[in-house]
C-alpha positions in Angstrom: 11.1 -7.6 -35.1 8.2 -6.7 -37.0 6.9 -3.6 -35.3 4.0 -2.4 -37.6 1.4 -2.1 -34.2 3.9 0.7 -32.9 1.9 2.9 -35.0 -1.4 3.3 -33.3 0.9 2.8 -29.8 1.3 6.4 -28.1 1.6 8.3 -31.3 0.0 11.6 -30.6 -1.4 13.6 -33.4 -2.1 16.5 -30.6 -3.6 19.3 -32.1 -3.0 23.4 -30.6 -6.4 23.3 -30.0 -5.9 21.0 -27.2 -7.1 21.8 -23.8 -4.3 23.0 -21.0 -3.5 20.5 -18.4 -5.6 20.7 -15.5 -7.8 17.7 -12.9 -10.2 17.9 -16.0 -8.7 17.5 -19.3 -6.2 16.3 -20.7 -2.6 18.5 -21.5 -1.7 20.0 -25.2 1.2 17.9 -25.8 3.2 19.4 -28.9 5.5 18.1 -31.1 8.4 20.4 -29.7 8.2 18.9 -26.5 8.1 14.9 -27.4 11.0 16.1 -29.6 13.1 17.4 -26.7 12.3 14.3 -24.7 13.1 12.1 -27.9 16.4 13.4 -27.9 17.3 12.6 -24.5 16.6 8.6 -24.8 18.7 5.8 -25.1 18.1 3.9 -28.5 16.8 0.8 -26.8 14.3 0.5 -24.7 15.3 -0.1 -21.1 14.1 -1.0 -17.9 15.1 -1.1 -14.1 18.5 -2.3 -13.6 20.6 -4.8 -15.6 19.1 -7.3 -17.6 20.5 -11.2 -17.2 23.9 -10.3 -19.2 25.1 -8.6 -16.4 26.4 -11.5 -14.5 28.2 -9.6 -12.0 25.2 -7.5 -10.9 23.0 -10.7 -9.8 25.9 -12.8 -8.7 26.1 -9.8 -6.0 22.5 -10.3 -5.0 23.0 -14.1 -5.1 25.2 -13.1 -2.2 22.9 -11.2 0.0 20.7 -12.7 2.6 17.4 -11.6 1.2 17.9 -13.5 -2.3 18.9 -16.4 -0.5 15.1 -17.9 -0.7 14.5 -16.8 -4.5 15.9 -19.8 -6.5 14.4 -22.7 -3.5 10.6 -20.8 -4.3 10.9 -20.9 -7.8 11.9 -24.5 -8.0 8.9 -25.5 -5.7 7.3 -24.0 -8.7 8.4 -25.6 -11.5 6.7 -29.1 -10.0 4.0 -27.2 -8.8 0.7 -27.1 -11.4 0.3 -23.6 -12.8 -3.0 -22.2 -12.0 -5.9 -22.2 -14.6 -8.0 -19.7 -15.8 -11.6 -20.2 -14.4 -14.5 -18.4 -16.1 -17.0 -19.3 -13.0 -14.2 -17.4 -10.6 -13.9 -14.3 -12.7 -17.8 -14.1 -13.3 -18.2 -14.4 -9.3 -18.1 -10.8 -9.0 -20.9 -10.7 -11.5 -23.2 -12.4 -10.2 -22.9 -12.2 -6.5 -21.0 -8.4 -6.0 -18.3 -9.9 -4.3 -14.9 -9.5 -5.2 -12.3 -12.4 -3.5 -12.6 -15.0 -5.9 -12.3 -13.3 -9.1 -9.0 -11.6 -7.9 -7.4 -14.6 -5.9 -7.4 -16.4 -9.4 -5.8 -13.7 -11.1 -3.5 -13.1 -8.6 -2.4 -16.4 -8.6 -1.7 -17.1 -12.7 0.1 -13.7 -12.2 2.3 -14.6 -8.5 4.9 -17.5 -10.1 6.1 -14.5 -13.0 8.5 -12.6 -11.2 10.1 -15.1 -8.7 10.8 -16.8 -12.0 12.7 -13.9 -13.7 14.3 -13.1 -10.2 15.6 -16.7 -10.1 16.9 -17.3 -14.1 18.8 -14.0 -14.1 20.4 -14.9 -10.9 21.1 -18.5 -11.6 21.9 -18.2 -15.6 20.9 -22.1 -16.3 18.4 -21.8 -18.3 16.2 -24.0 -15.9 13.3 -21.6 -15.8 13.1 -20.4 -19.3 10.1 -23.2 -20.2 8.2 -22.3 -17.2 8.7 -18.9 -18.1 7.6 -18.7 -21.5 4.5 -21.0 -20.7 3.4 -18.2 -18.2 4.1 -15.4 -19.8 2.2 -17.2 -23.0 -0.7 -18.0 -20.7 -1.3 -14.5 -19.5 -0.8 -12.8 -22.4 -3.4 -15.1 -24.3 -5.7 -15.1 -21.0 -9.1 -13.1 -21.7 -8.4 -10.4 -19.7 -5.9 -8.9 -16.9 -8.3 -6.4 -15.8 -9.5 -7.2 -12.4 -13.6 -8.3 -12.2 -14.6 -5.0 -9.7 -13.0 -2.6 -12.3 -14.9 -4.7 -15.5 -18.6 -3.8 -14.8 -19.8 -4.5 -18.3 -17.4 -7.4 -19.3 -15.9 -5.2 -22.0 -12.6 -6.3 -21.2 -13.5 -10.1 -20.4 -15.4 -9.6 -23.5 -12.9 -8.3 -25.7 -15.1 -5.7 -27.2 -13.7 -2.4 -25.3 -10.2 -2.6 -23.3 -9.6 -0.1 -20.5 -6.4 0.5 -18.3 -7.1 -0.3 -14.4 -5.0 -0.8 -11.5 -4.0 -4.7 -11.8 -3.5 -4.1 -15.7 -1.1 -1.1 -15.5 0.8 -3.3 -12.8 0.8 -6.5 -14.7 2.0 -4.7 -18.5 5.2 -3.2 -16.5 5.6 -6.4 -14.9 5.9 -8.1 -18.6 7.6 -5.4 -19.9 10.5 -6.1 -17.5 10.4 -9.6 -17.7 10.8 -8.7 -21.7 13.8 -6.8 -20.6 15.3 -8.4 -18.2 15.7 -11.8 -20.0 16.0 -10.7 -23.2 16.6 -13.4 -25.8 15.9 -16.4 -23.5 12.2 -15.2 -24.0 11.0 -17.3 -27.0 10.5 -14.9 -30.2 6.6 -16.0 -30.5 6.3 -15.6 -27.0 7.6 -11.9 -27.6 5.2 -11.7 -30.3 2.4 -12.0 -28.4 3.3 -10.3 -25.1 3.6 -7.2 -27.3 0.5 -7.8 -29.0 -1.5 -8.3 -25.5 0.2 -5.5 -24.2 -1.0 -3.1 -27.5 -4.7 -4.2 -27.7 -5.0 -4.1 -23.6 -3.2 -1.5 -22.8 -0.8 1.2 -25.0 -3.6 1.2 -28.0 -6.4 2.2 -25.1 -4.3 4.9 -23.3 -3.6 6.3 -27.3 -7.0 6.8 -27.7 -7.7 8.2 -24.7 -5.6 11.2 -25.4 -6.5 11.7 -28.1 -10.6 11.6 -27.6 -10.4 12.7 -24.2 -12.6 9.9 -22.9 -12.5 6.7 -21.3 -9.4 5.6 -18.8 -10.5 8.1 -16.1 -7.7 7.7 -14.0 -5.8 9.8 -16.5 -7.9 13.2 -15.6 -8.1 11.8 -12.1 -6.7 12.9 -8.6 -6.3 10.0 -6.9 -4.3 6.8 -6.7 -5.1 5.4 -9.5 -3.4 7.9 -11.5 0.0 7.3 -10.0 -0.4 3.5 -10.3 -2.4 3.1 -13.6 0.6 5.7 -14.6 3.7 4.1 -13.5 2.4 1.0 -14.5 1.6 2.0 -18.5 4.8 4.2 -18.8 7.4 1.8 -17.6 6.1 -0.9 -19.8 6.6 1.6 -22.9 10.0 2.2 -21.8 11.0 -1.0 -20.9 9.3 -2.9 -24.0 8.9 -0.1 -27.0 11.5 -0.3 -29.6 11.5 3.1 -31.2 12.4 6.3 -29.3 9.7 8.6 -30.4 7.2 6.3 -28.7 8.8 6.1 -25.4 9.2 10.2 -25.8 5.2 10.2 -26.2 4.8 8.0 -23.1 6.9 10.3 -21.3 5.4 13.4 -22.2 1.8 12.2 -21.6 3.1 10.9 -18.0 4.7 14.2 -17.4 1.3 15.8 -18.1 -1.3 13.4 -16.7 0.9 13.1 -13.7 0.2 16.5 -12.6 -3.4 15.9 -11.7 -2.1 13.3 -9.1 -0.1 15.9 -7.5 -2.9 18.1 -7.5 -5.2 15.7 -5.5 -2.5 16.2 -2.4 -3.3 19.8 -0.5 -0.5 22.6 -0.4 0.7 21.8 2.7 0.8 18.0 1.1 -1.8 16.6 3.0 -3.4 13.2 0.8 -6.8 12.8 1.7 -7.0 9.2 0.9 -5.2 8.4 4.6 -1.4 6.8 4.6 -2.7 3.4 3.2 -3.4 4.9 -0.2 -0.5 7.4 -0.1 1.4 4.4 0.0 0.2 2.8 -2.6 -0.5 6.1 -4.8 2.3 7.8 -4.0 4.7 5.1 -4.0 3.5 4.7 -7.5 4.2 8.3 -7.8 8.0 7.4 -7.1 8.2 4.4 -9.4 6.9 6.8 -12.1 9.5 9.3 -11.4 12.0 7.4 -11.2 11.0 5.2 -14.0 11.2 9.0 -16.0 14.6 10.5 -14.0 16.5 7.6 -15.6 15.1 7.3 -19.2 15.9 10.9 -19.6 19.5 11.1 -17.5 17.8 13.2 -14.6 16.4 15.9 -17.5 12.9 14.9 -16.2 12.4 15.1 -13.0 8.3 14.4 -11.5 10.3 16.3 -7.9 10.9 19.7 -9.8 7.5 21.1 -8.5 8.1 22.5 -5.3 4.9 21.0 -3.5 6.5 17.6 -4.0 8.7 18.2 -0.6 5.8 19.1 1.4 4.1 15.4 -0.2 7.2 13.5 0.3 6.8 14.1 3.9 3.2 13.4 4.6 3.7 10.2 6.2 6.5 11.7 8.5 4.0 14.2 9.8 1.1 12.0 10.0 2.7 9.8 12.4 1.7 10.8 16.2 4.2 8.7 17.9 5.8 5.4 18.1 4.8 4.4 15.0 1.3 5.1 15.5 -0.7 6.3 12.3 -4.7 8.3 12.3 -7.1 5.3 10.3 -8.7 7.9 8.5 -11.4 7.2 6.1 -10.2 3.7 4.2 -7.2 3.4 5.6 -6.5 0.3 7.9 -6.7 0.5 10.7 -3.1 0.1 12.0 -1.3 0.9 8.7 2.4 2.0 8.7 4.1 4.0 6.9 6.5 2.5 3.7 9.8 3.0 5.0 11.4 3.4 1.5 8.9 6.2 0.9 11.0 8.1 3.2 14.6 6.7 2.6 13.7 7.5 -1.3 12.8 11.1 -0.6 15.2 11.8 2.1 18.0 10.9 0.0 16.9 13.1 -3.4 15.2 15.4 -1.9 17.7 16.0 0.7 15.1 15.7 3.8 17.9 14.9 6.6 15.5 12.0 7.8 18.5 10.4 8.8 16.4 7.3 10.6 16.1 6.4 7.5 18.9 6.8 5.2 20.1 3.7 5.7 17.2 1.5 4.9 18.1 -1.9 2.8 16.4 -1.5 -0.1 17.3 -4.5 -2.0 14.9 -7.6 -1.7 13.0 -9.4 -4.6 9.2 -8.9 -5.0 6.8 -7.6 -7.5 9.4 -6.8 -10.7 7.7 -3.2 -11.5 9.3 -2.2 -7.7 11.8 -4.1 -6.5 14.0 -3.7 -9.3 13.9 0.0 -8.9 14.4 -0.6 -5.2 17.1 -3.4 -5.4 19.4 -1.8 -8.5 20.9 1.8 -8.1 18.8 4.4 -8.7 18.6 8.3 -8.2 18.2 7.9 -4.3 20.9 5.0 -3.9 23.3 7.1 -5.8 22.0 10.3 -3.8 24.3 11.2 -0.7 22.4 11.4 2.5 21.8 15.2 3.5 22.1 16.4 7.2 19.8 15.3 10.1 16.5 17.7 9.8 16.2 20.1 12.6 13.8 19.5 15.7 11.0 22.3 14.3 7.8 21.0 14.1 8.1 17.9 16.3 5.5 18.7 18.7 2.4 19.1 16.1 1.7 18.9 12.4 -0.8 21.1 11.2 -2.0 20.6 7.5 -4.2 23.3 7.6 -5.9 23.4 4.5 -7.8 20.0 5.1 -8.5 20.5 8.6 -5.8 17.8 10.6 -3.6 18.3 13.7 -1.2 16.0 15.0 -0.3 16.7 18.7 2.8 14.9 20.2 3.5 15.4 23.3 7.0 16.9 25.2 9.8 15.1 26.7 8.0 12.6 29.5 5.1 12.4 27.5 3.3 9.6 26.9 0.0 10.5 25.1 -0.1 11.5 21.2 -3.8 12.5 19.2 -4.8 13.1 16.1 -7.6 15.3 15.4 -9.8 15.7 12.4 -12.0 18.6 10.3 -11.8 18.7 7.3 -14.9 17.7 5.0 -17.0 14.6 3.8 -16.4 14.6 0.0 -12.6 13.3 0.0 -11.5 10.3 -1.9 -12.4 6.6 0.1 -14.6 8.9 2.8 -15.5 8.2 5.5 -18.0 10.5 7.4 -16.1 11.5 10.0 -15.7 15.4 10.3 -14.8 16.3 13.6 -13.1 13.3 14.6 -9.8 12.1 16.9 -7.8 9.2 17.8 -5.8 8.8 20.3 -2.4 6.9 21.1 -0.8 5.9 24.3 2.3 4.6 24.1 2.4 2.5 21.1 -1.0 1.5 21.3 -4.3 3.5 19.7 -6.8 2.5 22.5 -9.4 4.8 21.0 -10.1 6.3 17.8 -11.4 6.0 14.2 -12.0 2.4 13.3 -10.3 2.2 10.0 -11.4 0.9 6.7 -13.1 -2.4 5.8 -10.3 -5.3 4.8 -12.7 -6.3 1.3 -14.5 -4.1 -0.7 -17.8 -5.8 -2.8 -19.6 -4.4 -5.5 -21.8 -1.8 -3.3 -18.8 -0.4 -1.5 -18.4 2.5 -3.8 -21.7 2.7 -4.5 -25.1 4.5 -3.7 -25.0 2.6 -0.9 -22.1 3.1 0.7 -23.6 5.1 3.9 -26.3 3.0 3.8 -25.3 -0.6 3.5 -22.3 -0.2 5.5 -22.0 0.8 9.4 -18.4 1.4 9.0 -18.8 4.1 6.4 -21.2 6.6 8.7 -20.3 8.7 11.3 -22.4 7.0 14.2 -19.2 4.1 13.9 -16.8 7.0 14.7 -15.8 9.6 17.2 -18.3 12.3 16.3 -21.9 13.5 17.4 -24.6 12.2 16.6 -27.1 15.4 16.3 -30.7 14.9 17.3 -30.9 11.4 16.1 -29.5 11.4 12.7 -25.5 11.1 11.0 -23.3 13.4 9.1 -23.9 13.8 5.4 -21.3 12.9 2.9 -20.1 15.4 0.4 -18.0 18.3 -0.1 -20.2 20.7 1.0 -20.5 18.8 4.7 -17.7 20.3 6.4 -16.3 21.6 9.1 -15.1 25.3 10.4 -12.2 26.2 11.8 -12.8 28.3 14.8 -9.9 28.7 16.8 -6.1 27.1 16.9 -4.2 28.5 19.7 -1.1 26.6 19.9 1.9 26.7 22.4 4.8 23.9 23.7 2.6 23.4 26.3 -0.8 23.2 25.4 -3.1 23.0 21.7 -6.5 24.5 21.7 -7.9 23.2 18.5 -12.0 24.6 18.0 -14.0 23.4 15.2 -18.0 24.3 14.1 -19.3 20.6 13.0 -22.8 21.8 11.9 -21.9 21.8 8.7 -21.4 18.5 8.1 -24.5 17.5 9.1 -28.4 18.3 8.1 -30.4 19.5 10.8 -32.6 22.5 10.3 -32.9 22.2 14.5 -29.3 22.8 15.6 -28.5 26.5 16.1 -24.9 25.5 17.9 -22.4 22.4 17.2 -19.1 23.0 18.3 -16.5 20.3 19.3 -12.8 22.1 20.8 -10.2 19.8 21.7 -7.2 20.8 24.3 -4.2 18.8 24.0 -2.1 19.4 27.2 1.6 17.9 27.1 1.8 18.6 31.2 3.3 15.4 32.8 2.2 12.3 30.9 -0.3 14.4 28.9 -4.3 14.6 28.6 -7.4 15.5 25.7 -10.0 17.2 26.6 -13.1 16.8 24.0 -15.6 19.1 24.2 -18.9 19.6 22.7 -21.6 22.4 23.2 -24.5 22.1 21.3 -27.6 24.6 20.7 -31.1 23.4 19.4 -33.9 25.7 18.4 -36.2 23.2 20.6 -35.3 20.0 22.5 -33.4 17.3 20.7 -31.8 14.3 21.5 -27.6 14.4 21.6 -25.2 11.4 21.4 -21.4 10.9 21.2 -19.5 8.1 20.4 -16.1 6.2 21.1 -14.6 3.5 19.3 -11.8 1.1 20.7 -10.2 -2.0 19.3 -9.4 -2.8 23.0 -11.6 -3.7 26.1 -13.3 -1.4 28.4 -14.7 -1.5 31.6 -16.5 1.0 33.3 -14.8 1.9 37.1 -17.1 5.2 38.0 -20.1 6.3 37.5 -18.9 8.8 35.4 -15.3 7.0 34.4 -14.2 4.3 31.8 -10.8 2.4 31.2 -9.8 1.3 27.7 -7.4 -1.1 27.6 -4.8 -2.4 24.7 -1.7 -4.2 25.1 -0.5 -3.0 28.4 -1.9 0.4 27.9 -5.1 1.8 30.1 -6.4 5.0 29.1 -8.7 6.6 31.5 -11.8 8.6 30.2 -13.9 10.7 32.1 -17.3 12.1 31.3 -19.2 15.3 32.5 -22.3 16.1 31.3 -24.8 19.0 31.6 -27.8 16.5 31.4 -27.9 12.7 33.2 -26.4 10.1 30.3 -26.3 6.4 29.5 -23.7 4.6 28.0 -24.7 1.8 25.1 -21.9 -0.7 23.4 -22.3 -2.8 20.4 -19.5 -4.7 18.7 -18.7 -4.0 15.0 -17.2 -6.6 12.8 -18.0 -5.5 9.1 -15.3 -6.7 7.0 -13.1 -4.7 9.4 -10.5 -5.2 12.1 -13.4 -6.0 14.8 -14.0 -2.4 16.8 -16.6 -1.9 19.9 -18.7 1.5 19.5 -19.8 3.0 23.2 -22.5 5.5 22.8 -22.7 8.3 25.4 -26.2 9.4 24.8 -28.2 12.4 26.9 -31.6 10.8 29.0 -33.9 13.4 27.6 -34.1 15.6 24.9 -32.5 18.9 25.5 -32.1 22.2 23.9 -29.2 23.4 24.7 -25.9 21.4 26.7 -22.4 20.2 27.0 -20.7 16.4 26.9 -17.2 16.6 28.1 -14.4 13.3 28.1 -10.6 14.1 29.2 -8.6 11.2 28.3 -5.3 10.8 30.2 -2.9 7.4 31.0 -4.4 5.4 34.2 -2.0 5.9 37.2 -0.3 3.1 37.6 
């Protein structure tokens, strides 16, 4: 194969006057090191699991229940019209900011690709290979795979300037295997240009990002996108690029880059992007490390830094009860954890999280996971480790960003989460000093999660403005003398007291901080989380002005609510009734308005003081209605 573009690929003419590897620059990567990871690679590139040759490998998964629906979807496709490419959908985003229409026809060209591999390898007939290599022709002539929200400028509809995003970095590794995985039933001019696409949009923009240090952000960044954009760029090298010293460059500049991931995640491994992005980012993360473990035989291994156990088990510890997860900033409300997130780590890391260890793994899907998933791999071939011990169970504290989780004893009924913490993390919300509350399986009050669709002003100037769901008058905090926290860094909270004991949780926060109000002179919020009988929150704030001011709190429920006392409310969800009830140092009115901003529709109850004060308390204990 004619392989002339491998040149300006990842070759890496790093220099010792390179800059150390930190969140802001890029890593020195020398010669001695891509050498040493050189030697450790097979001669051919490779990708997750077997490619169609192995008959025995697929004829097993023909076997299994969850293939059973592969081959009857992909021949539904082959008399099903292949979606066009639309100009007028992809400019949508353009003109009008918003981003549905643009990605829905993307999404769909890309969707028929890897039910079609799943279903030749497993069936062997050659029945799919035209369909195939019209798709993968289509998409890699198409003008761009770079989604319309991440192509501002039109550089890469254009053609003038390419730059690695999210649905890029996904889509090359999902080539790249299809490259692998059927080998020579791909046509050798479809090849062609499938590498060709996958050098101009993707391997020759990351090549010059290391070596300029500029452009591809995601590279220097903290956040998900490095994990995915990552995983996504490096197992297409592996899988698709021919010569060894190439894949050893990809490897070395994930081995690198990756580090700025892991240094988005706190010590105690708290990800301040809430569970929705730690599964997407970290289980990224995991595709990259394995994608790594098995090029090199185990020699590289992503888990060797010793933070990565505390990061594994994030979602373990976020979890108050019965499967109940915190909807901090973007996060949806109602997320879950990943389950193979946890079987993965259990397994390799030897966690002893034994609900898990026996996950089924194996199911088609998206080929840049489920192959990883589906074929052995470091955690399949792992042996499960002994049950974890009980330590811990009753609270999770991640200290550094400000978060407690508070589950309750045996009898128990009601879990919280309670937030600190500061207004400058990635996808904030501002929402310092915050709490949500389950009961049973149900989260009757709490933050209101993230919105369901982004536009083009989501990330923008005016995020806090534009958007109700984004300030912190739409969650459970203050609001101080008529106006909102303040997003940013510097808008934080202080820890004042955390008195913790089987029984009860004192957890004391200043929130003055977060917010900009030359008048307050006090703002502190404590929380007391009792586990006594079915459990109870007590959420107290004492405020201090230097004259009078007004003083508001909120509470948000995706349930009902009805008021049954003067001073008492019932939220309702499911078959759950949480009881709330208010004392106040001042008389109080209670306001509702319903919120349905691109979210999961929430109902916001202001509890707001008559009269200006100076000085005063607000008090709700929550407990379970008596049934």
């Amino acid at each position: 194969m004619n392989i002339i573009y491998i040149a300006c690929l990842f070759g890496l003419a790093l220099t010792l006057s390179s800059p150390s590897c930190s969140a802001e620059t890029f890593a020195q990567i020398d010669e001695a090191r891509i050498a040493q990871i050189e030697a450790m690679l097979p001669d051919k590139p490779k990708g997750f699991g077997p490619t169609y040759h192995n008959r025995s490998a697929f004829e097993a998964l023909l076997a299994q229940k969850n293939f059973a629906g592969v081959i009857p979807t992909a021949d539904k496709m082959l008399t099903a019209t292949y979606p066009e490419w639309s100009d007028d959908a992809y400019l949508d985003y353009s003109r009008t900011g918003r981003r549905p229409m643009g990605e829905r026809m993307l999404h769909a060209r890309q969707a028929p690709l890897a039910t079609l591999v799943w279903a030749e390898c497993l069936e062997d007939k050659g029945r799919f290979v035209p369909a195939l290599n019209t798709i993968m022709e289509q998409l890699a002539k198409q003008k761009t795979w770079t989604l319309p929200a991440h192509d501002g400028k039109l550089t890469n509809y254009n053609g003038t300037q390419y730059e690695v995003e999210l649905n890029s970095a996904a889509l090359a590794h999902d080539l790249a295997q299809s490259l692998y995985m059927l080998d020579d039933k791909v046509d050798p001019a479809v090849r062609k240009d499938v590498m060709d696409a996958l050098n101009q949009r993707i391997f020759a923009p990351v090549h010059k990002s290391l070596l300029t240090d500029k452009g591809n952000w995601w590279m220097r960044g903290t956040n998900n996108w490095n994990a995915v954009c990552l995983a996504g760029v490096t197992g297409a090298a592996l899988a698709a690029l021919p010569e060894r010293h190439d894949r050893a460059e990809a490897i070395a500049a994930a081995e690198c880059c990756s580090r700025n991931f892991v240094k988005g995640f706190t010590r105690d491994g708290y990800c301040n992007e809430g569970l929705g992005y730690y599964d997407y980012g970290f289980g990224n993360f995991l595709i990259l490390r394995e994608e790594l473990w098995q090029s090199t035989v185990g020699k590289v291994d992503l888990f060797a830094d010793p933070k990565m156990r505390n990061m594994a088990l994030y979602g373990i510890h976020m979890e108050i009860q019965n499967g109940a997860y915190p909807s901090i900033g973007d996060c949806p409300f109602g997320a879950k954890l990943d389950k193979k997130i946890p079987w993965y780590c259990s397994r390799v890391l030897g966690l002893g999280l034994t609900e898990y260890e026996d996950l089924d793994t194996s199911r088609p899907g998206g080929l840049s996971d489920s192959t990883m998933y589906t074929f052995p791999n470091s955690a399949s071939q792992a042996k499960p480790a002994a049950a974890a011990g009980a330590d811990g169970n009753l609270r999770s504290y991640f200290d550094d960003a400000g978060v407690l989780i508070c589950r309750p004893g045996p009898g128990g009924r009601l879990g919280v989460a309670l937030a600190g913490g500061n207004n400058g993390k990635s996808h904030n919300h501002n929402d310092v000093g915050s709490f949500s509350i389950v009961l049973g399986g149900e989260m009757p009050v709490g933050d209101p999660g993230g919105p369901k669709v982004y536009d083009a002003d989501t990330f923008g100037p005016l995020r806090y403005t534009k958007f109700q769901i984004f300030r912190s008058r739409t969650h459970p905090t203050p609001v101080v003398a008529g106006r909102e926290q303040k997003p940013g860094i510097e808008h934080a909270a202080k820890i004042l007291k955390t008195d913790f004991s089987d029984t009860t949780d004192t957890f004391a926060m200043d929130l003055s901080g977060a917010y900009t109000v030359p008048e307050v002179k006090k703002l502190d919020r404590t929380f007391i989380y009792s586990r006594e009988g079915a459990g109870s929150l007590v959420v107290r704030d004492e405020f201090e002005y230097t004259s009078p001011q007004s003083f508001e709190i909120s509470l948000e429920t995706h349930g009902t609510w009805t008021k049954t006392a003067p001073d008492t409310l019932n939220f309702q969800m499911g078959k759950e009734n949480l009881i709330a009830v208010i004392q106040a140092s001042a008389p109080y009115t209670i306001t509702a308005e319903t919120c349905t901003e691109s979210a999961t529709p929430f109902t916001r109850l202001g509890i707001a003081l008559n009269a200006p004060c100076q000085a005063g308390t607000v008090t709700v204990t929550f407990k379970p209605a008596v049934n």
